[in-house]
N, CA, C and O atoms as CSV, one atom per row, in Angstrom:
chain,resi,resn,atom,element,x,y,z
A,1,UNK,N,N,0.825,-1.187,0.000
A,1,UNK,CA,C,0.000,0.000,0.000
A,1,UNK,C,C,0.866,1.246,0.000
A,1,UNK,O,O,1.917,1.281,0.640
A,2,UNK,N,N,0.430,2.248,-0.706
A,2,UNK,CA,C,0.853,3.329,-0.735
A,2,UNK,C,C,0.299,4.549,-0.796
A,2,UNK,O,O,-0.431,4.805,-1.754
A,3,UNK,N,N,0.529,5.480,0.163
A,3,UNK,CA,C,-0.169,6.640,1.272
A,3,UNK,C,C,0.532,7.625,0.409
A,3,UNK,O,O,1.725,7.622,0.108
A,4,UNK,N,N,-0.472,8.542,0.025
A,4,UNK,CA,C,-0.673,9.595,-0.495
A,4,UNK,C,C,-1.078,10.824,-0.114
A,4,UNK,O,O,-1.868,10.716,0.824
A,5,UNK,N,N,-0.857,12.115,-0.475
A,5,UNK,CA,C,-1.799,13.131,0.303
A,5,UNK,C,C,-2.944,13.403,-0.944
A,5,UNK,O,O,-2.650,13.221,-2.125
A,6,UNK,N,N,-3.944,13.747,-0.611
A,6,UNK,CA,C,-4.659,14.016,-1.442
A,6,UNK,C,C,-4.994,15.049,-2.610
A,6,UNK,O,O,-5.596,14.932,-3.678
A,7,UNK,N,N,-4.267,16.260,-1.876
A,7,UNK,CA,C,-4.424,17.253,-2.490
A,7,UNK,C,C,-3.071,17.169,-3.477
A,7,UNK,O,O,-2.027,17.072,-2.832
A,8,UNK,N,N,-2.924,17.189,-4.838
A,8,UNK,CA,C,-2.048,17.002,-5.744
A,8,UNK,C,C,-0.759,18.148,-5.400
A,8,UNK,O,O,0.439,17.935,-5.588
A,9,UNK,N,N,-1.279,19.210,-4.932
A,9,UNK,CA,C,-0.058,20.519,-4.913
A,9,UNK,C,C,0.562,20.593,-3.494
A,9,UNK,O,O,1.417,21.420,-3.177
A,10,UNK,N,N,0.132,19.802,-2.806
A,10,UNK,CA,C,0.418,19.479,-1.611
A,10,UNK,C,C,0.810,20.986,-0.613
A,10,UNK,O,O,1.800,21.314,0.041
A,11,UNK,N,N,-0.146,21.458,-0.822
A,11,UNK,CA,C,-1.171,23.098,-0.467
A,11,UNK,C,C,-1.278,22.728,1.432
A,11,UNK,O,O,-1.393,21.631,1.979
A,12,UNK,N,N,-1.225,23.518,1.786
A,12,UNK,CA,C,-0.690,23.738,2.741
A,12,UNK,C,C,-1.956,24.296,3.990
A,12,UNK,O,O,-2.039,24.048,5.193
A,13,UNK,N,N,-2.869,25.166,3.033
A,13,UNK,CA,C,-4.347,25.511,3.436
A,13,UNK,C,C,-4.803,25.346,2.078
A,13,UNK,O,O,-4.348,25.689,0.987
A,14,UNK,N,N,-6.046,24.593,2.535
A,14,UNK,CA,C,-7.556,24.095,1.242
A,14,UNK,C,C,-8.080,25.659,1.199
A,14,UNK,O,O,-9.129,26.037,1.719
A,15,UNK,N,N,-7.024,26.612,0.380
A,15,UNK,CA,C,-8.363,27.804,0.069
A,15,UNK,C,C,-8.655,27.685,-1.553
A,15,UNK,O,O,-8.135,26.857,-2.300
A,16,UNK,N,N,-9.348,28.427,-1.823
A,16,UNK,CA,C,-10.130,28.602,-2.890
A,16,UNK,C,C,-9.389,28.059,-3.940
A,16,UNK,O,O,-9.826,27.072,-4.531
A,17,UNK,N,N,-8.217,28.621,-4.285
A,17,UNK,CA,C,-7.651,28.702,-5.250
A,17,UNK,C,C,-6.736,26.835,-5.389
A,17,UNK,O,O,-6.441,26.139,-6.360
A,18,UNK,N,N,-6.549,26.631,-3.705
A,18,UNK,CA,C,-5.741,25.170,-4.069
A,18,UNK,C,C,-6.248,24.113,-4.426
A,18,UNK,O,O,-5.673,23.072,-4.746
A,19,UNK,N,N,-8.171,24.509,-4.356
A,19,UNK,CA,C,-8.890,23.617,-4.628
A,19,UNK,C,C,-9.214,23.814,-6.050
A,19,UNK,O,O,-9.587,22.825,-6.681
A,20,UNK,N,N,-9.139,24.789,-6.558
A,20,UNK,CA,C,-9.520,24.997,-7.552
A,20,UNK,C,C,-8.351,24.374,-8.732
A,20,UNK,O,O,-8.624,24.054,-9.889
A,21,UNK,N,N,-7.169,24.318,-8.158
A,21,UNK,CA,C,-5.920,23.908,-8.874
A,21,UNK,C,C,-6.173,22.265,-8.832
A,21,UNK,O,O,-6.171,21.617,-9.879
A,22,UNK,N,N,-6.402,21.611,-7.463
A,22,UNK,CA,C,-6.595,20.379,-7.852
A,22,UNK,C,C,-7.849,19.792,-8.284
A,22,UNK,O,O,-7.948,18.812,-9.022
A,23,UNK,N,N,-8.680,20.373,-7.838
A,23,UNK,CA,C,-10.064,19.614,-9.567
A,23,UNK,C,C,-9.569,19.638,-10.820
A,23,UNK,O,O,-9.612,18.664,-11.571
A,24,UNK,N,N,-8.962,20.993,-11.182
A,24,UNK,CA,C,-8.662,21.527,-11.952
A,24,UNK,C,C,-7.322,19.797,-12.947
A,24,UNK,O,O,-7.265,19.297,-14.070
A,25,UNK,N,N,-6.623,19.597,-11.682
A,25,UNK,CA,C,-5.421,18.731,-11.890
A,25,UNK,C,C,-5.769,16.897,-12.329
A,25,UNK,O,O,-5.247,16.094,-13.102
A,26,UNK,N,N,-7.310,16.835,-11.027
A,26,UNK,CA,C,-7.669,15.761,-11.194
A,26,UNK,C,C,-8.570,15.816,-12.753
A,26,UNK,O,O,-8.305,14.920,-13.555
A,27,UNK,N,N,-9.450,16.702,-13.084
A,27,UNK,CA,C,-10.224,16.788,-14.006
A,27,UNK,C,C,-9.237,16.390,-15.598
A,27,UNK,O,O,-9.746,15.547,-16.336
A,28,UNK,N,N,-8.558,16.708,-15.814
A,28,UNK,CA,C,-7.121,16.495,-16.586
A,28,UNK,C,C,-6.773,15.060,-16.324
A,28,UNK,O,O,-6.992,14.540,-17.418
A,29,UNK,N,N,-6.435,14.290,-15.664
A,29,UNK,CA,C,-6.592,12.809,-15.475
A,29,UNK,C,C,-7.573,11.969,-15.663
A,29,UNK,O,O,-7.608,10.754,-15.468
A,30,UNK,N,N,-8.411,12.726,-16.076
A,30,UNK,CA,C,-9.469,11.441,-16.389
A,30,UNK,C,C,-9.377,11.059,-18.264
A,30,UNK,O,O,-8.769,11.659,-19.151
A,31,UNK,N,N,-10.092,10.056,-18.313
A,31,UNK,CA,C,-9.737,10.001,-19.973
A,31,UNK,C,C,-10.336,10.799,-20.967
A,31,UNK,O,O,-11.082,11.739,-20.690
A,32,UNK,N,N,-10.041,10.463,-22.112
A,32,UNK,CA,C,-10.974,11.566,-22.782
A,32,UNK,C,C,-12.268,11.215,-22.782
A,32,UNK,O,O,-12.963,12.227,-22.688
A,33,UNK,N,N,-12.976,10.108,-22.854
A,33,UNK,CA,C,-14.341,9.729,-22.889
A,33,UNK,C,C,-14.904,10.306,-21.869
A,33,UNK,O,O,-16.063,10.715,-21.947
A,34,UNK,N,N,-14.195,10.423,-20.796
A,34,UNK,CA,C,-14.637,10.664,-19.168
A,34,UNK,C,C,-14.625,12.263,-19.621
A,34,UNK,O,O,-15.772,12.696,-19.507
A,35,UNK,N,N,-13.831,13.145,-20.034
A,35,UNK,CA,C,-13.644,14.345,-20.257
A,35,UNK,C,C,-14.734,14.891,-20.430
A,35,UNK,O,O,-15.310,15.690,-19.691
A,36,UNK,N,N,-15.195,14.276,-21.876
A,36,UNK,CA,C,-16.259,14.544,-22.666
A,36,UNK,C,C,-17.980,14.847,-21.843
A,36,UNK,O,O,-18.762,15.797,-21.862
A,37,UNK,N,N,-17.983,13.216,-21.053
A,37,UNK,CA,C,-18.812,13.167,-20.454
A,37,UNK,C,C,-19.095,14.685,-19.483
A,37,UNK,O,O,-20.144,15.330,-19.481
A,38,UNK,N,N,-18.048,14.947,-18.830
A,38,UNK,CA,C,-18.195,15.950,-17.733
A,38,UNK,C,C,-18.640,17.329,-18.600
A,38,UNK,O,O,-19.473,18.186,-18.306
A,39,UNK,N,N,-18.039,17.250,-19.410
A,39,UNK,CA,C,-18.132,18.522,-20.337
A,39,UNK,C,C,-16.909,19.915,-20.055
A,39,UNK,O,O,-16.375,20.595,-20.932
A,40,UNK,N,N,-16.754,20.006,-18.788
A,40,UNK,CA,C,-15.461,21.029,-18.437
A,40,UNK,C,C,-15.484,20.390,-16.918
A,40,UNK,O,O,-16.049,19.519,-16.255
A,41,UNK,N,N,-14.227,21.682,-16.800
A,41,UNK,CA,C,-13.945,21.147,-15.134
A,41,UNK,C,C,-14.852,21.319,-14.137
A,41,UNK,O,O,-15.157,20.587,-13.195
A,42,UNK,N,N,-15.404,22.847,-14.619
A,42,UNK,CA,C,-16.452,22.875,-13.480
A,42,UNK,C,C,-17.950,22.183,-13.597
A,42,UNK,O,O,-18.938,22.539,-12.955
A,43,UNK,N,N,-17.910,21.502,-14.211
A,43,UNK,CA,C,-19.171,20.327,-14.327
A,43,UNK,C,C,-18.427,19.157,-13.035
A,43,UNK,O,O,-19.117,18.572,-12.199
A,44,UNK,N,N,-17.077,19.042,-13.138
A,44,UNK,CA,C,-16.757,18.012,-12.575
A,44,UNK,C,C,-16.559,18.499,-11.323
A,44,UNK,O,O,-16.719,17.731,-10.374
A,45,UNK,N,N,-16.148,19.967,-11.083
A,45,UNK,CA,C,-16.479,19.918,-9.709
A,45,UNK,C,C,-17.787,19.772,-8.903
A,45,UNK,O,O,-18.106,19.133,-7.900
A,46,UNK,N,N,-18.456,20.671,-9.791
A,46,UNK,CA,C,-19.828,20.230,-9.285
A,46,UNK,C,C,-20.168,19.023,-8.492
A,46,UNK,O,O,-20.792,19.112,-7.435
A,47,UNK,N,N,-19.637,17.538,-9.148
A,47,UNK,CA,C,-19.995,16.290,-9.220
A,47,UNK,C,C,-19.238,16.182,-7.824
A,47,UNK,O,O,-19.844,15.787,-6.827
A,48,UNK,N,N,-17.883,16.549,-7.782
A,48,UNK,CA,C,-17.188,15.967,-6.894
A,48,UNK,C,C,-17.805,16.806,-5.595
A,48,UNK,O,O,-18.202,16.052,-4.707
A,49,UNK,N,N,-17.927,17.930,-5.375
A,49,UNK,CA,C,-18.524,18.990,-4.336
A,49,UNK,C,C,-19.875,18.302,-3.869
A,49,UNK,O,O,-19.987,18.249,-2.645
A,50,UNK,N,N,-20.771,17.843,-4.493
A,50,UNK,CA,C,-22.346,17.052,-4.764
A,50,UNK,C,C,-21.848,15.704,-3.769
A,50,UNK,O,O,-22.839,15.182,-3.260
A,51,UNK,N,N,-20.767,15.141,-3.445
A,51,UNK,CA,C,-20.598,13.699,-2.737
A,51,UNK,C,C,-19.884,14.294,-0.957
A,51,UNK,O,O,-19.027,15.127,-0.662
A,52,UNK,N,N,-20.294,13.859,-0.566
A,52,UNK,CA,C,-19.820,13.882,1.045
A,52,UNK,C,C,-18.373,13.197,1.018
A,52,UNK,O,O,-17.362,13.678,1.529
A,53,UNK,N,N,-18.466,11.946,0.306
A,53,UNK,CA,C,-17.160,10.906,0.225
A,53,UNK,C,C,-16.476,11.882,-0.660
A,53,UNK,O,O,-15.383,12.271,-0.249
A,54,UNK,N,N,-16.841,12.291,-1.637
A,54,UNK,CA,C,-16.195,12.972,-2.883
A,54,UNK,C,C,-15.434,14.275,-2.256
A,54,UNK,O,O,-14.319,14.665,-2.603
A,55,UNK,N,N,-16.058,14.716,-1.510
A,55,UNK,CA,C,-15.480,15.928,-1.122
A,55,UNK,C,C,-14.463,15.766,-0.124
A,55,UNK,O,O,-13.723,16.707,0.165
A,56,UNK,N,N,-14.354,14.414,0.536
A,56,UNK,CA,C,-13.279,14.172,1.323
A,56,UNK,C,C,-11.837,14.217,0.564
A,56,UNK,O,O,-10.781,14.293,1.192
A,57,UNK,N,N,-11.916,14.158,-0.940
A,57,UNK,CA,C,-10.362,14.033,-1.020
A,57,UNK,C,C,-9.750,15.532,-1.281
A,57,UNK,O,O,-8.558,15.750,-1.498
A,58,UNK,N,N,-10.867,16.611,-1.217
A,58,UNK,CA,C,-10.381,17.852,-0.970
A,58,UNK,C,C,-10.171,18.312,0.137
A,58,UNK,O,O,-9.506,19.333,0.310
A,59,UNK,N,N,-10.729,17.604,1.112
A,59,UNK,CA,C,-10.049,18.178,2.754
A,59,UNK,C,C,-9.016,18.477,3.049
A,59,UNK,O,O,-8.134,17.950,2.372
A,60,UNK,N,N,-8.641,19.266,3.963
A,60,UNK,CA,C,-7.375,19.658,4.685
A,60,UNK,C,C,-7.221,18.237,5.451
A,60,UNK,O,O,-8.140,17.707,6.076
A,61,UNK,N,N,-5.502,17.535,5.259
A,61,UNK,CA,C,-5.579,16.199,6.220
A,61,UNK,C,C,-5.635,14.973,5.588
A,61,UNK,O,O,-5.070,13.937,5.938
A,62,UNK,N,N,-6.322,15.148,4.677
A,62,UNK,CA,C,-6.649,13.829,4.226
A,62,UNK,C,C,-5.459,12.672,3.562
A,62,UNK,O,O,-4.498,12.999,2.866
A,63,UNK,N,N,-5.769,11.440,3.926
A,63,UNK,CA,C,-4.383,10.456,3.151
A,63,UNK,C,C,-5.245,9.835,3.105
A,63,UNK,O,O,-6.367,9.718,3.598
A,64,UNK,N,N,-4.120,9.068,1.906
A,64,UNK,CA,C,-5.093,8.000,1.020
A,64,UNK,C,C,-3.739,6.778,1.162
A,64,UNK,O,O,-2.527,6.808,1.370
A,65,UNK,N,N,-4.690,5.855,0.932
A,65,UNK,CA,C,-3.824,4.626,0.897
A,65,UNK,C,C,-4.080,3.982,-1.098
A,65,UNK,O,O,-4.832,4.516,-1.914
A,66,UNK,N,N,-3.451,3.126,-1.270
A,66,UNK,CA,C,-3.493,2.790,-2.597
A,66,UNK,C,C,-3.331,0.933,-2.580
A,66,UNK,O,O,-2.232,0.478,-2.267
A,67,UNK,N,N,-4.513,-0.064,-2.941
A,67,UNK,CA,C,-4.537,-1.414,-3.040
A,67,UNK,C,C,-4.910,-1.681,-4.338
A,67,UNK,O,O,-5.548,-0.805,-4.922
A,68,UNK,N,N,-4.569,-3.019,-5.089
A,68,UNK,CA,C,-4.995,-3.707,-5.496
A,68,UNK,C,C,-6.455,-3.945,-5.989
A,68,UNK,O,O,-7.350,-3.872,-5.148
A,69,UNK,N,N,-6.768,-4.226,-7.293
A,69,UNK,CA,C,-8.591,-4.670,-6.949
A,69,UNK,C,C,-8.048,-6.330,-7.132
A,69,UNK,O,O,-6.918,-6.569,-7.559
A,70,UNK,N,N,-8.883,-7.268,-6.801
A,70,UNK,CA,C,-8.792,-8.374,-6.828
A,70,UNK,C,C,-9.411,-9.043,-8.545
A,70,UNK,O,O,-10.575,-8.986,-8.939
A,71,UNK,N,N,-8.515,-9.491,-9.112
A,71,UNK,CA,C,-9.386,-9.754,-10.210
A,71,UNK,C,C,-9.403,-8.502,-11.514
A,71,UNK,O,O,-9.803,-8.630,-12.671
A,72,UNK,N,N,-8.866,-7.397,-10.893
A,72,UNK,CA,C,-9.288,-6.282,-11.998
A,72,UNK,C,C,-7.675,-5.383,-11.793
A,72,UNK,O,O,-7.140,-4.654,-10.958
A,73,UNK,N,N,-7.351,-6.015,-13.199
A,73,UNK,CA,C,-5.713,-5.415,-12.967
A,73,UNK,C,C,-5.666,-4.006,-13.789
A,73,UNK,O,O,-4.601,-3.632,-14.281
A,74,UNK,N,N,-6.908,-3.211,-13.923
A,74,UNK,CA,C,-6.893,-1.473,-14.778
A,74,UNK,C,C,-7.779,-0.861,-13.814
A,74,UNK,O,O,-8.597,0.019,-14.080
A,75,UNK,N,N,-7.486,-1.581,-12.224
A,75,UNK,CA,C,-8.431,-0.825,-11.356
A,75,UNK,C,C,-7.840,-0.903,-10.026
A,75,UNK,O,O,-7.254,-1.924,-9.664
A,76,UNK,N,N,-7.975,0.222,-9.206
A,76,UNK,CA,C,-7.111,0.639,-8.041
A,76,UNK,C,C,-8.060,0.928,-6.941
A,76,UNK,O,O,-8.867,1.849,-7.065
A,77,UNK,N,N,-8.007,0.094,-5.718
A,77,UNK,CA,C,-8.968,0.813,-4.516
A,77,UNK,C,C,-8.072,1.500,-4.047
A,77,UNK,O,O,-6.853,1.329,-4.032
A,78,UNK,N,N,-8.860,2.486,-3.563
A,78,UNK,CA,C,-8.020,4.070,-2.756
A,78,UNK,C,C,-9.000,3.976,-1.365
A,78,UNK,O,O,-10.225,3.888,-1.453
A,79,UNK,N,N,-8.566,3.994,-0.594
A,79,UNK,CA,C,-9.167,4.354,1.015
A,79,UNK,C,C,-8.962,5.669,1.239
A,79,UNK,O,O,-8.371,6.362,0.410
A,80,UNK,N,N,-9.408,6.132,2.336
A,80,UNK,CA,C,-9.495,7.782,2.085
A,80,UNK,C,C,-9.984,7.842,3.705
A,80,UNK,O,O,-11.069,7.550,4.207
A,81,UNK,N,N,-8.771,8.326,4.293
A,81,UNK,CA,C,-9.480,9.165,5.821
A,81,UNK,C,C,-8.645,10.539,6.205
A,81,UNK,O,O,-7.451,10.831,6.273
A,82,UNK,N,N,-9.907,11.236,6.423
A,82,UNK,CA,C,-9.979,12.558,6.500
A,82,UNK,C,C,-10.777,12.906,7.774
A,82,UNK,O,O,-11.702,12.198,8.172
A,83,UNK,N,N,-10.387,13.982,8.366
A,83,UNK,CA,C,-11.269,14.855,9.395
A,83,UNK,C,C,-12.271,13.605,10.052
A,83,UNK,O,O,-13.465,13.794,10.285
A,84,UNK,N,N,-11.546,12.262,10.313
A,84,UNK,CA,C,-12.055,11.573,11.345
A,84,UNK,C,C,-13.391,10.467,10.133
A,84,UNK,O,O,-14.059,9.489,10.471
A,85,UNK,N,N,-13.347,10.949,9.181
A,85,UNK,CA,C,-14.033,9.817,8.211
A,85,UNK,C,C,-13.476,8.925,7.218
A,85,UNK,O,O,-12.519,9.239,6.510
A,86,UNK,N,N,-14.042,7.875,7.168
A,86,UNK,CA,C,-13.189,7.216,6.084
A,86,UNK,C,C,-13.865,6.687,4.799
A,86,UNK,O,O,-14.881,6.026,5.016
A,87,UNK,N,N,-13.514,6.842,3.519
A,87,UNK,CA,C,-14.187,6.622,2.662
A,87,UNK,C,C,-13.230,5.596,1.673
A,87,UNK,O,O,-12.000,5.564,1.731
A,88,UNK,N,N,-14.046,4.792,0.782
A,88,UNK,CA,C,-13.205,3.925,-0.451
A,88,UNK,C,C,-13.887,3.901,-1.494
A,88,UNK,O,O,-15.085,3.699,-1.692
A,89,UNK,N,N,-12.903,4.157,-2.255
A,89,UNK,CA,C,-13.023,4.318,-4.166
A,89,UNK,C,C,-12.772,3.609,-4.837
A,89,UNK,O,O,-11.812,3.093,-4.265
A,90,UNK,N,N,-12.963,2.788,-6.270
A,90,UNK,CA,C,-12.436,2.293,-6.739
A,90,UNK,C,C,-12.320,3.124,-8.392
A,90,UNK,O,O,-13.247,3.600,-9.047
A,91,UNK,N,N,-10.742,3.075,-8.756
A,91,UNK,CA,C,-10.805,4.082,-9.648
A,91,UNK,C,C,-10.350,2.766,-11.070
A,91,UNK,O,O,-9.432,1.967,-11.258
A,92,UNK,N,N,-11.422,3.120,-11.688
A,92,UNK,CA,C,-10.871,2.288,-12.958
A,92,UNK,C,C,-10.457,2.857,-14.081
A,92,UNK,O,O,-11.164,3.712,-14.615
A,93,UNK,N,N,-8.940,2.382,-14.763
A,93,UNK,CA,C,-8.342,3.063,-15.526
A,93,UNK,C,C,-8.285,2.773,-16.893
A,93,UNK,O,O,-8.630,1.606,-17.079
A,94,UNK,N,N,-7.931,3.472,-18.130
A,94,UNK,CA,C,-7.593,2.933,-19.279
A,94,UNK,C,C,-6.162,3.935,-19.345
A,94,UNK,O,O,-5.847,5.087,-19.048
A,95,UNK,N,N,-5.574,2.798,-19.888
A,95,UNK,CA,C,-3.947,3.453,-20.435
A,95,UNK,C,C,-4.207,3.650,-21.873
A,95,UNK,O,O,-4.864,2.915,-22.609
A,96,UNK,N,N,-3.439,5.037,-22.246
A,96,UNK,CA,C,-3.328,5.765,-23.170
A,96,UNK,C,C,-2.458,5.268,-23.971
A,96,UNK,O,O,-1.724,4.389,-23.521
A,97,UNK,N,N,-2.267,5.804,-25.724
A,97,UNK,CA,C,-1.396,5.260,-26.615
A,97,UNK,C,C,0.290,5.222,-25.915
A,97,UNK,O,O,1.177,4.370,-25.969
A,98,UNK,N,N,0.213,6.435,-25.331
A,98,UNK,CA,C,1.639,6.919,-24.473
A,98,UNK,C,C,1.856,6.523,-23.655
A,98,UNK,O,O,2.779,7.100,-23.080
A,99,UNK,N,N,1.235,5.231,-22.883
A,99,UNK,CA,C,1.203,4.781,-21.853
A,99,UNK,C,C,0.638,5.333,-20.388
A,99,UNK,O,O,0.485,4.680,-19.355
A,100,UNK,N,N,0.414,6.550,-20.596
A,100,UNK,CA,C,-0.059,7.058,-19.456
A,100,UNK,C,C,-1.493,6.630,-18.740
A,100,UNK,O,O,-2.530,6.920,-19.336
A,101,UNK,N,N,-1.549,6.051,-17.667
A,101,UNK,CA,C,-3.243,6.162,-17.407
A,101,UNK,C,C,-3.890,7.200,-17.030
A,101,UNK,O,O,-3.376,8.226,-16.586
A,102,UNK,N,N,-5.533,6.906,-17.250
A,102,UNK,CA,C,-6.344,7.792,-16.964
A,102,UNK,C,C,-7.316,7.795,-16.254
A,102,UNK,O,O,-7.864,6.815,-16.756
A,103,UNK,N,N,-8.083,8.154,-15.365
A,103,UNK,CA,C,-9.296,7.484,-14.948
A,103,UNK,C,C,-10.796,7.394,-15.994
A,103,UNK,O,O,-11.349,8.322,-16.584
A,104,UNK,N,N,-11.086,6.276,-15.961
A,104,UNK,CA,C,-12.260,5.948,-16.481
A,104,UNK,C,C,-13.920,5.989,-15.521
A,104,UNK,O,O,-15.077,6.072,-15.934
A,105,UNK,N,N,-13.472,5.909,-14.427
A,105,UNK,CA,C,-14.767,6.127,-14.050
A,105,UNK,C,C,-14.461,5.757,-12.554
A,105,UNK,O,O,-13.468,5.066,-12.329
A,106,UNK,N,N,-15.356,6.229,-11.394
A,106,UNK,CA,C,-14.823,5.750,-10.254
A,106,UNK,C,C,-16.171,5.623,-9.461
A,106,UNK,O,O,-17.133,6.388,-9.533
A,107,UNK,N,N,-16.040,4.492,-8.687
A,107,UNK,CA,C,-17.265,3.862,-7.747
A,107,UNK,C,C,-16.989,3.835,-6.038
A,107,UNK,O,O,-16.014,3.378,-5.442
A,108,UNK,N,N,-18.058,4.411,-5.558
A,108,UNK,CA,C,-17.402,4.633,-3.717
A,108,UNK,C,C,-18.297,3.719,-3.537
A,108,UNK,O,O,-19.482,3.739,-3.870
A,109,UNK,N,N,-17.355,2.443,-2.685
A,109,UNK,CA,C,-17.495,1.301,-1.588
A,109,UNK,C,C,-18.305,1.649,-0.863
A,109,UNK,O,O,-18.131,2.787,-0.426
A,110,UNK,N,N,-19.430,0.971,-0.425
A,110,UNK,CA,C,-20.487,1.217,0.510
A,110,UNK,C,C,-19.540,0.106,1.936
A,110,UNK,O,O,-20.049,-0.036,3.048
């Protein structure tokens, strides 16, 4: 497993602007199909702001851990505890011509 901070710029205070840099950062990682879908970034914040779990990976605090899916080798569970809650994702990916991955779509663990 491997522990992450959440916030990509590794921002120091969640104000306006560091959040706005990492939607901004995550929205850019997703694939293009996923892109499309959202339509711009701020559609996708919307989406992410709209989830209680979702909004945990913008908290001040928050780490993430990084596992395995069982069975699904283009898919990554992420655990997520923040401000005393804990949440899990599963982010499924497609790799690009360049090899880079992207996220394809992501599902929070009940």
């Amino acid at each position: 497993m491997v522990g992450l901070p959440c916030r990509p710029l590794g921002c120091l205070v969640p104000n306006a602007v560091c959040v706005a840099t990492a939607v901004l950062q995550a929205f850019e990682l997703n694939s293009a199909a996923n892109r499309q879908r959202f339509g711009s970034a701020g559609s996708f914040e919307a989406v992410v702001k709209s989830s209680a779990s979702f909004r945990m990976l913008l908290g001040p605090g928050c780490k993430t851990s990084l596992s395995p899916v069982e069975g699904a080798e283009d898919s990554v569970k992420v655990a997520v505890v923040a401000g005393g809650q804990t949440a899990s994702f599963v982010f499924d990916l497609v790799k690009s011509a360049t090899g880079q991955y992207f996220t394809d779509g992501v599902r929070i663990e009940c």
